[in-house]
N, C-alpha and C positions, 0 to 999 in steps of 0.2 A: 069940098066942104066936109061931107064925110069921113074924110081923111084928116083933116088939121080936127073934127073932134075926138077923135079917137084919138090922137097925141095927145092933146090935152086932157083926155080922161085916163093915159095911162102915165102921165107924167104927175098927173096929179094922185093918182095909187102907190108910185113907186114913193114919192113924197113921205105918205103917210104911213108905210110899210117901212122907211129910214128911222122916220121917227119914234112909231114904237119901239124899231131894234134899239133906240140909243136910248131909250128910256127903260128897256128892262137891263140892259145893256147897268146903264147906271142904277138900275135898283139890285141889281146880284151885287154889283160892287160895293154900294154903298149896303147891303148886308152882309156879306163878307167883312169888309171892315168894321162891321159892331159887332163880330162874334172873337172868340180867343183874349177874355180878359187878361191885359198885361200880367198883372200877379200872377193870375194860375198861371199864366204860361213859363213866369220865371219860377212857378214854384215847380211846376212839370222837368224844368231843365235841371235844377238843383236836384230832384231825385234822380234823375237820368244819370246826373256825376257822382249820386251817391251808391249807385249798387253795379253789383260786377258782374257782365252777361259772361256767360260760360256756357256755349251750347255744345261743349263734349258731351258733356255728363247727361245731355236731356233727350227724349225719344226724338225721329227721325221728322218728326211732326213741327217741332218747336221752332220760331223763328226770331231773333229780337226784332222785338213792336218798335221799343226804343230808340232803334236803329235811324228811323225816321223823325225823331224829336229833334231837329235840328232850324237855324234861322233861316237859312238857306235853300235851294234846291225845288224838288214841288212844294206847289204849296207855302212856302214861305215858313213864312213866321205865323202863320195862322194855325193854332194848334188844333184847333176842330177839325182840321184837315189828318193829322199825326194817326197813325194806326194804332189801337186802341181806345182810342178816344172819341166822347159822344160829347155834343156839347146841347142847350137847351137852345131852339131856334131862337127866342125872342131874347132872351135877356145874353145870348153866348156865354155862359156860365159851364164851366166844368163838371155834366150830372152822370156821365159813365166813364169807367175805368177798366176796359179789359185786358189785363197782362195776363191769362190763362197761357204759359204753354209760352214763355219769352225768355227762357233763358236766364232769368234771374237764379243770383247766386248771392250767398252773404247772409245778412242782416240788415230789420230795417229798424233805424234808431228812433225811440220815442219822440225825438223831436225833428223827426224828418219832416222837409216841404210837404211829404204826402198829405198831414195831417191837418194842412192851412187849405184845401180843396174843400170848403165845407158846405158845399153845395151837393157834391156828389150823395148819389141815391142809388149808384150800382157800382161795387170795388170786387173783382174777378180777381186773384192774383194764382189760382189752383197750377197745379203741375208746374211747379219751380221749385229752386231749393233753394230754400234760404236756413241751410246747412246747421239744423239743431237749434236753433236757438227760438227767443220767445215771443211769442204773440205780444205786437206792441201796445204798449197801452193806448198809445197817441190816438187809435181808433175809437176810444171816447168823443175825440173834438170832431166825429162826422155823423151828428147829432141826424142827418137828413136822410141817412142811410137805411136804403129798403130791402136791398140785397148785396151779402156778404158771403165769399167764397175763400175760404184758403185751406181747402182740401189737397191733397196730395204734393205738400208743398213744404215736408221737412220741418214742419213749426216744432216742439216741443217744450215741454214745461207746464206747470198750471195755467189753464185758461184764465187770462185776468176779471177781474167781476165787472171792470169798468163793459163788459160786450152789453152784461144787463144792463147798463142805461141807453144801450141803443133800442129806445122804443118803437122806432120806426120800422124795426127792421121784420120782413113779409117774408124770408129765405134766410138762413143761416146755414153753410156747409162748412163745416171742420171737421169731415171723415177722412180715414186713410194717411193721418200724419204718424206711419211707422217707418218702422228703420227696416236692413236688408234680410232680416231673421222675422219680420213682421211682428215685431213685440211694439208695442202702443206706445208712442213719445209725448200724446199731449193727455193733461191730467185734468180732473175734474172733479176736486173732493175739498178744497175751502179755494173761492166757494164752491158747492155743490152743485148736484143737477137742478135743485131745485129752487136756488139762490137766483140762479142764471136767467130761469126762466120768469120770476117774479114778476120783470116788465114790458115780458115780448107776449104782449096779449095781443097782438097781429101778425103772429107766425104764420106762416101756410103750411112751409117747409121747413124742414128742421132733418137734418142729417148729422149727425157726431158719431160716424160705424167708426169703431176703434179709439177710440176715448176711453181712458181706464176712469172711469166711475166707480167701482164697488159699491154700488147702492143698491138702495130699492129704486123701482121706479114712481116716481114723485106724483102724487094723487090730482097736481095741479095742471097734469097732461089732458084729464078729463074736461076740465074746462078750456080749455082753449078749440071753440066751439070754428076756430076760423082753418084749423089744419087739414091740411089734403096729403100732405108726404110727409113720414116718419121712419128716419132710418136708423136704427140704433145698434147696428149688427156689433159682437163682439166687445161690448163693455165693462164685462164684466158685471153684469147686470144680476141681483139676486130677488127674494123673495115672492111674492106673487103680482103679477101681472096685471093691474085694474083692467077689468072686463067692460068696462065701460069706455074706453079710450076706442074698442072694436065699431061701438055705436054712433063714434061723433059724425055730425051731420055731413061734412064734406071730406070726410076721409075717402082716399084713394088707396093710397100705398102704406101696406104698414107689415115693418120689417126688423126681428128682433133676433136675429139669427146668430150663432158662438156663445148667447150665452147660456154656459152649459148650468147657470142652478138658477134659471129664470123659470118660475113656475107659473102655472095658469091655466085653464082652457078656456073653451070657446061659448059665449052668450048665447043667447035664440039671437036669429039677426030677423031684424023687419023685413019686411020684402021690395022699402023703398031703399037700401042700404048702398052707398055709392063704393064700395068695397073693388077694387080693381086688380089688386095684388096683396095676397097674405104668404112671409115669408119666416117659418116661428123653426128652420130649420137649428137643429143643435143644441135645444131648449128642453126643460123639464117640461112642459105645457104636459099633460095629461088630459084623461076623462075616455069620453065619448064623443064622435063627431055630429052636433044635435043636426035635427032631423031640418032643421028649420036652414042648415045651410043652404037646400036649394032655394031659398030665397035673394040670393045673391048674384041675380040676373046678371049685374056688370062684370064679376069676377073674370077677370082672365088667367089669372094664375095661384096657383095653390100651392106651397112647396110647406111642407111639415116633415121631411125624414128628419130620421135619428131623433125623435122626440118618445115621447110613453104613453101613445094616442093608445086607446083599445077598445074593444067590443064591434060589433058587425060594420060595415060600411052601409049607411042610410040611402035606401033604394031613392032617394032627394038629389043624391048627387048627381045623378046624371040630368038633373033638371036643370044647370047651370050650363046653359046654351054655347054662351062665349066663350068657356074654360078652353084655354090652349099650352096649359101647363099645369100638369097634374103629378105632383112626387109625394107619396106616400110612404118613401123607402123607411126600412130600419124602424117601425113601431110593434105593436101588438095587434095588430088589427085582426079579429078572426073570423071564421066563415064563409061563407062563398061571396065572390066578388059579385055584386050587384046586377045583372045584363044592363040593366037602365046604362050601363057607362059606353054601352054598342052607342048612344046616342049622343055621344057628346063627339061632331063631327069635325069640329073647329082644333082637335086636339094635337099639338103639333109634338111635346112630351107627354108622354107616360110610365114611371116608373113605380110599380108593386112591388119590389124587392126586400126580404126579411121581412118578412112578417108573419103571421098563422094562419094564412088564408087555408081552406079548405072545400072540397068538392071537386068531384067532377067535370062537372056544368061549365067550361070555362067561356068568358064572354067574346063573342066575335068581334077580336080588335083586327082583323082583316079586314075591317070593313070600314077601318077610321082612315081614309084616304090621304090626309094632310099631314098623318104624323111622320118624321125624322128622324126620333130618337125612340125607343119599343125597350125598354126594359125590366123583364118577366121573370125573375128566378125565385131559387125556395120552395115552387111549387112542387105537389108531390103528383104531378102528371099522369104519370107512366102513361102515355102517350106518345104518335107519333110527331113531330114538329109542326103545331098548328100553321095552318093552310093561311099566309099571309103575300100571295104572291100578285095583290092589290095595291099592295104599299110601295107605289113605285117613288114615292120620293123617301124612303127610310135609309136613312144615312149609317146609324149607329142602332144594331139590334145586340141585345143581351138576353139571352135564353139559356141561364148557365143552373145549374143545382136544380131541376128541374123531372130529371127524371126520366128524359125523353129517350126513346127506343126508335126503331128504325136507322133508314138510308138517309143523307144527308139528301133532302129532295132536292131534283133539276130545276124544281120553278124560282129555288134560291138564287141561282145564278143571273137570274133577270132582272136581281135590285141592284142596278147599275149605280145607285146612288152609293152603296154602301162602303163607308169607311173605315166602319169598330164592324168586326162580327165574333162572337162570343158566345159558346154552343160550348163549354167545360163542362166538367162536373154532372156529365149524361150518361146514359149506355147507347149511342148512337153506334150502329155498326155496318158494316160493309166500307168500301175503299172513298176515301178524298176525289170525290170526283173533278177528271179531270178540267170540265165545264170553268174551274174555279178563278180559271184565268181569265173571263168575262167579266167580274170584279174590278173593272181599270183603275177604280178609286178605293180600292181596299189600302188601309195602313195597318191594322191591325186584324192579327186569326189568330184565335184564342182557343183551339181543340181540346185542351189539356186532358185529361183521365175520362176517355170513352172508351171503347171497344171498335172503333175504328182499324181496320186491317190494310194489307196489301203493299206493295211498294209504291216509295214516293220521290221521285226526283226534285232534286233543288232546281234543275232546267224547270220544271214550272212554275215554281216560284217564283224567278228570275224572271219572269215574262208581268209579273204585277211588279212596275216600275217602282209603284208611292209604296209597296209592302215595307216596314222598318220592323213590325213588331212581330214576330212569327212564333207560337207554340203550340208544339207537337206533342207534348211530353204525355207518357206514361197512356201509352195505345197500345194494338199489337202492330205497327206499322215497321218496317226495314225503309231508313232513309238512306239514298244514294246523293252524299256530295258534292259526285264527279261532274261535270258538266261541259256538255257540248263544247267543241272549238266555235270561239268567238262568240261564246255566250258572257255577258257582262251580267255580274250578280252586283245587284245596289247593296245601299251602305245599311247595314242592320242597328237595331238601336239594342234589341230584344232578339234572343234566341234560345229557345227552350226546345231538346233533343233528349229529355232525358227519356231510358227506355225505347230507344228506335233502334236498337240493335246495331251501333255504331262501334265497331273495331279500330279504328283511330281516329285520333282529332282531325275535325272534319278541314279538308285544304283549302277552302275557301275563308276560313276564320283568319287565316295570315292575313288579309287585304282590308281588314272591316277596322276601321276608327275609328268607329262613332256606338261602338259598343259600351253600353252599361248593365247588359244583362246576361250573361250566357248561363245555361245548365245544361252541363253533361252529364249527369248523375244515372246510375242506373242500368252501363253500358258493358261493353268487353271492352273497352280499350287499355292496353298493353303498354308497359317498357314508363317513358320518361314523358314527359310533358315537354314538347318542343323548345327550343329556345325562342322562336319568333315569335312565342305567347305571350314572350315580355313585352316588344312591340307592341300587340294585337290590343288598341281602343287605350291604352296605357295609360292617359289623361282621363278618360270616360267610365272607366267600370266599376261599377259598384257593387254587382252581386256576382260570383264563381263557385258553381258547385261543379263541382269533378268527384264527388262521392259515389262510395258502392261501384270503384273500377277496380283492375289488374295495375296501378299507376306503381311502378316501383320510386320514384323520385323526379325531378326536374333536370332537365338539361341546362347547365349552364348556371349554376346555383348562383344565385344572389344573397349577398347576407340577408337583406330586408327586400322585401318583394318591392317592386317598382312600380305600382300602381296606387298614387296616390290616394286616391277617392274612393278606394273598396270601404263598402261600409260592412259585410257579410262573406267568409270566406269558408265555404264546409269540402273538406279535403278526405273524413272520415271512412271506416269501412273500404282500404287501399292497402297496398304491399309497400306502403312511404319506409323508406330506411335511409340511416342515417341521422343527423342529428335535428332536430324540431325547427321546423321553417316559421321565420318569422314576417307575418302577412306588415303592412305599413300602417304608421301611427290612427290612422283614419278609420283601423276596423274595428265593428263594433261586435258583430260574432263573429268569432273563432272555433269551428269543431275541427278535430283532425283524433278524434278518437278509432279506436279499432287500426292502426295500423304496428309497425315494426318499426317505430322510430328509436335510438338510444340517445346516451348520453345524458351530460345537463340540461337542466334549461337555461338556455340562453338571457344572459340580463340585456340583451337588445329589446328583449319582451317588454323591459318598463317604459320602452316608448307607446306601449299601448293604451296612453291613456285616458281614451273613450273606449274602454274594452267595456261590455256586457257578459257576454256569455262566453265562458271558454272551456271548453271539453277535450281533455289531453290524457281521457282513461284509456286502459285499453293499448300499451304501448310498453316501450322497454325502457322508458326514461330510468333515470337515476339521481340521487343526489335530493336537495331540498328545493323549493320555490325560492328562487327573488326575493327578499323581502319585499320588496317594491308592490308586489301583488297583493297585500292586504294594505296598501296604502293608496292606491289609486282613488282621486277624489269623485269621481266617476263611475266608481266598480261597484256591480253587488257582489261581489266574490265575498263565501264568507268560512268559517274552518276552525281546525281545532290550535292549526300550528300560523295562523295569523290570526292580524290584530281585532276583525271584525269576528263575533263568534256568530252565529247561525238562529236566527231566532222566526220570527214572524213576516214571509215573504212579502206582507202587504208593505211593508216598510222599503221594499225595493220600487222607487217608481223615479225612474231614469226619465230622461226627457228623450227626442228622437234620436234613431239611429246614427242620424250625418250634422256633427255640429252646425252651430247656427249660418256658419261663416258662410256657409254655401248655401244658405237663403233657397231661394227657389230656383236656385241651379242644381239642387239635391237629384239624383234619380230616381231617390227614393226615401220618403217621410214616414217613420214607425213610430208606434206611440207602444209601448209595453204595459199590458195588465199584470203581471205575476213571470218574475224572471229568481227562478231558487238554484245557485250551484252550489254541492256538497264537495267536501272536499278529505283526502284521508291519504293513508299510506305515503304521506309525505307530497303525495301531489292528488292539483284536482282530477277527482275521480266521474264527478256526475254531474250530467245536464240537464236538469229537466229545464225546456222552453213551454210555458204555459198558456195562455192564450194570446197570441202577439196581430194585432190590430193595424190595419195600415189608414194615414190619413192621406185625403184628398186622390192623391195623385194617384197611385195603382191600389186600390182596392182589391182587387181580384187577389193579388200576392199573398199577402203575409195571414191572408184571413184563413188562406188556405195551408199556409205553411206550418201554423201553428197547430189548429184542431185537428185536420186531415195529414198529419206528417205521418201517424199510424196506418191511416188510411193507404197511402203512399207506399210507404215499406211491403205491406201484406200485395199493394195491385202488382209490384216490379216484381217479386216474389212469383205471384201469380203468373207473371208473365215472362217467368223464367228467368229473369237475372240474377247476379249473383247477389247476395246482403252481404 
């Protein structure tokens, strides 16, 4: 009896266990089937046949979304299923659209299907290209639109006004639509910034970095009491800065950074202030840093270089608990740095660099445990290398212009993290210790102009595997070459040897292709410049100095040098003889004065025409210039026996060193303050380079090239080489 209830009580579970299955069973089915409105989905399909995926040209990331828009296969014909696509659960209506990163290629036509989706509230389409052309209007007719993305995705042209009658929209991202030279493709001037904005009074977000606007910034930013992100970097953005935009209730992020004649400083901030990131780097903002910023309990990040901040740093500052990003570089700021900044623990950046600090007293940043990046120069120290052997996660330390004396200490060797180390511009002295090979994740050593001594083998070098950027220059150090059998030297990017008492080109240079740096300047080496130097990085090198040697000529002459990409070639202060070697269309300084060269000049030379600077005094030339040299459209060459005559150098302001075409494959981006060459006796005679600036990318270089080139001459002098 027992027994027959117990079947009957589980025949009767298993029952009602079938039944539910077949009833949710048919409830996903029968919701599945009311989702994926026919239309949208034949309008989804008709833009799938309107645009061309092309995932050569796109990072390694992208995939087509589209690919899956099909009637067939998973999923069906239900497009709420299709990757990219969100659909609303009750009504299945079409309300998200992410193509971020699909491969799209082309144009999308104002009357594209996309534009009948009029339900949708979120349209992604960022990192695609849709190859120049313009922002469609057709995005007018998606009236329900909350969030709008077509950042990094090739748009160009005037933004159309119709985006102002998207009032719904809560995010608007159209940053970063440049071309490969990063000049700004989308525009923003009828209508205006401030046209645009008229009826996005529920913005949060609003990012347009790299929009050429040419405006002020529009007063009507202060009322939009709903924004939390503002990113406006590089607009071209001028006059002053409403200081009340700093105040809005739910501001987070606010970011105005390129533009270089945007003026303003900084408010009293309240102390409820939801402020999380200030980013005013490249900007005129001036003043004082008011006292009341340590009000700013949220702030995590503060970046202001390169702006015209000045007077003391407010002992406030270091009351901003959360700060984990602190750049001050490149203002006026002066006085002693603050100790209160010993307490800012959370900080993961710090950079003080140019500016007028002063004192002694320096703050114990050995004691900021989390920071990665430490960068300290400028300071007039004369001190030993503060005691930072705390900082076990610092990646990237810069301690350059600073003044510092002594031994390169052993506790340095224990920042295992370290991958930038930058100690230039010291009087540090005694030997490169050998410890330095503990460094595993060193890429870059930057020693340049200490008093550092002794011999240094490339065998330890060679032993930091990730080393590419390596400079030695202008020590009293004797570098040895030669290296061990079965010693493998990696591939250098950077190599600076000037002043190491180098008697021929170093035999390791034949092997290196991935060079765009070398300096031998300042050395004994002898006779002819190898022929395997044409080889050596041949596609990659941008800067060659071989100055202030015994170089009687090159082996294996070339009419025009075969290194496309040199942007910099200084040959000067050499025993060159023979007739004037012509570097390739690509360079932009030319010195080769102080040598024995004869002859004409060569009219191969008007292929030089991004030339800047060229200095050919000092030589046995003969004959007259090229016409072609007062013609370059490019050139400040200017003279009595060409077309340009010689007047007010401020009228010379060339654009960067490495045409545009090499974008950000350049090795090296120079911006020129003042470039004068005189020119006489038939040919040019004088170079002055006047203060020559580097952007972004090597800083250290050209800052030093230009003011310190004096400096330079008298330390190799000093150091017994020849001028």
């Amino acid at each position: 009896m027992e027994l027959l209830l117990y079947l009957y009580g589980l025949v009767g579970f298993l029952f009602i266990q079938s039944l539910h299955d077949i009833i949710v069973v048919a409830d996903t089915f029968s919701s599945k089937q009311s989702l994926c409105n026919e239309d949208e989905r034949s309008a989804l399909l008709q833009f799938k046949e309107s645009i061309v995926v092309n995932c050569a040209s796109h990072d390694p990331y992208s995939f087509p979304k589209v690919a899956s828009w099909k009637l067939d296969g998973v999923g069906g014909g239900d497009c709420c299923s299709w990757d990219g696509i969100e659909c609303d659960k009750n009504s299945g209506h079409v309300i998200g659209l992410d193509l971020s990163s699909s491969c799209l290629y082309g144009s999308i036509n104002t009357n594209s299907s996309l534009f009948t989706l009029v339900h949708l509230q979120y349209l992604n389409m960022a990192f695609n290209d849709f190859n120049n052309s313009n922002i469609p209007v057709g995005l007018a007719n998606l009236s329900m639109l909350k969030h709008l993305n077509l950042s990094k995705s090739s748009f160009s042209g005037q933004i159309p006004s119709q985006i102002s009658e998207l009032s719904n929209l809560v995010s608007l991202d159209l940053s970063f639509n440049i071309d490969s030279s990063y000049q700004r493709m989308l525009k923003l001037k009828s209508p205006n910034f401030s046209s645009i904005l008229q009826n996005l009074t529920r913005i949060e977000k609003l990012h347009l970095c790299y929009v050429d606007m040419s405006s002020t910034v529009p007063s009507v930013l202060n009322n939009l009491s709903s924004l939390t992100s503002l990113h406006l970097d590089d607009c071209g953005l001028l006059g002053e800065f409403p200081p009340g935009i700093f105040l809005l209730p739910n501001l987070k992020f606010l970011s105005v950074q390129g533009n270089e004649y945007l003026t303003g400083h900084l408010p009293n901030f309240e102390w409820n202030s939801t402020l999380e990131a200030i980013y005013l780097g490249e900007t005129s903002f001036s003043g004082q840093l008011p006292t009341s910023i340590g009000n700013l309990k949220s702030l995590n990040e503060l970046k202001i270089w390169s702006c015209n901040f000045s007077g003391p740093l407010p002992f406030s500052l270091g009351n901003i608990s959360h700060l984990k990003v602190l750049d001050l570089t490149n203002n006026s700021f002066r006085g002693q740095v603050p100790s209160s900044l010993e307490n800012l623990s959370q900080l993961t950046y710090l950079s003080l660099c140019l500016n007028n600090f002063s004192g002694s007293n320096f703050p114990r940043f050995g004691e900021l445990k989390k920071l990665k990046y430490l960068i300290i120069c400028n300071f007039n120290l004369n001190s030993q290398i503060p005691y930072l052997a705390n900082l076990t996660q610092l990646g990237f330390l810069r301690l350059s212009s600073n003044q510092l004396t002594g031994p390169i200490p052993s506790w340095l060797m224990n920042l295992t993290q370290l991958f930038h180390l930058d100690l230039s511009f010291n009087k540090l002295h005694g030997p490169i210790p050998s410890s330095v090979i503990q460094l595993k994740n060193l890429e870059f050593l930057h020693l340049f102009q200490n008093d550092l001594s002794g011999t240094v083998k490339l065998d330890m070098f060679a032993k930091l595997k990730n080393l590419t950027k390596l400079h030695l220059s202008l020590n009293y150090i004797t570098f040895l070459s030669k290296t061990s059998p079965n010693t493998t030297v990696q591939k250098f990017k950077h190599i600076g040897l000037a002043s190491c008492n180098l008697s021929e080109f170093p035999d390791f240079l034949r092997e290196q292709d991935e060079l765009e740096f070398v300096d031998l300047a300042y050395n004994h080496i002898h006779g002819l410049v190898p022929k395997w130097m044409w080889n050596t990085s041949k596609e990659n090198l941008g800067f060659v100095n071989f100055s202030h040697n015994f170089l009687t000529g090159f082996d294996q002459m070339h009419d025009v040098f075969p290194w496309p990409r040199l942007g910099i070639l200084d040959l000067k202060s050499n025993l060159l003889q023979g007739p004037l070697p012509i570097p390739p269309p690509s360079t932009r300084i030319y010195l080769v004065s102080n040598n024995m060269l004869s002859g004409k000049v060569s009219s191969l030379i008007c292929s030089l025409n991004s030339l800047y600077a060229l200095d050919l005094s000092h030589n046995h030339l003969s004959g007259t210039l090229p016409p072609c040299l007062g013609n370059f459209r490019n050139f400040g060459l200017c003279g009595d026996q060409i077309t340009r005559k010689c007047g007010d150098s401020k009228s010379l302001a060339p654009p960067s060193i490495f045409e545009d075409n090499h974008g950000s494959e350049s090795p090296f981006d120079f911006n020129w303050k003042a470039i004068l060459l005189g020119y006489g006796c038939g040919l040019i005679i004088g170079g002055i380079i006047g203060h020559i600036m580097i952007t972004r990318k090597h800083d250290w270089f050209m800052k030093n090239f230009g003011n310190r080139q004096h400096q330079r001459e008298r330390s190799a002098k000093r150091r017994g080489s020849r001028n």
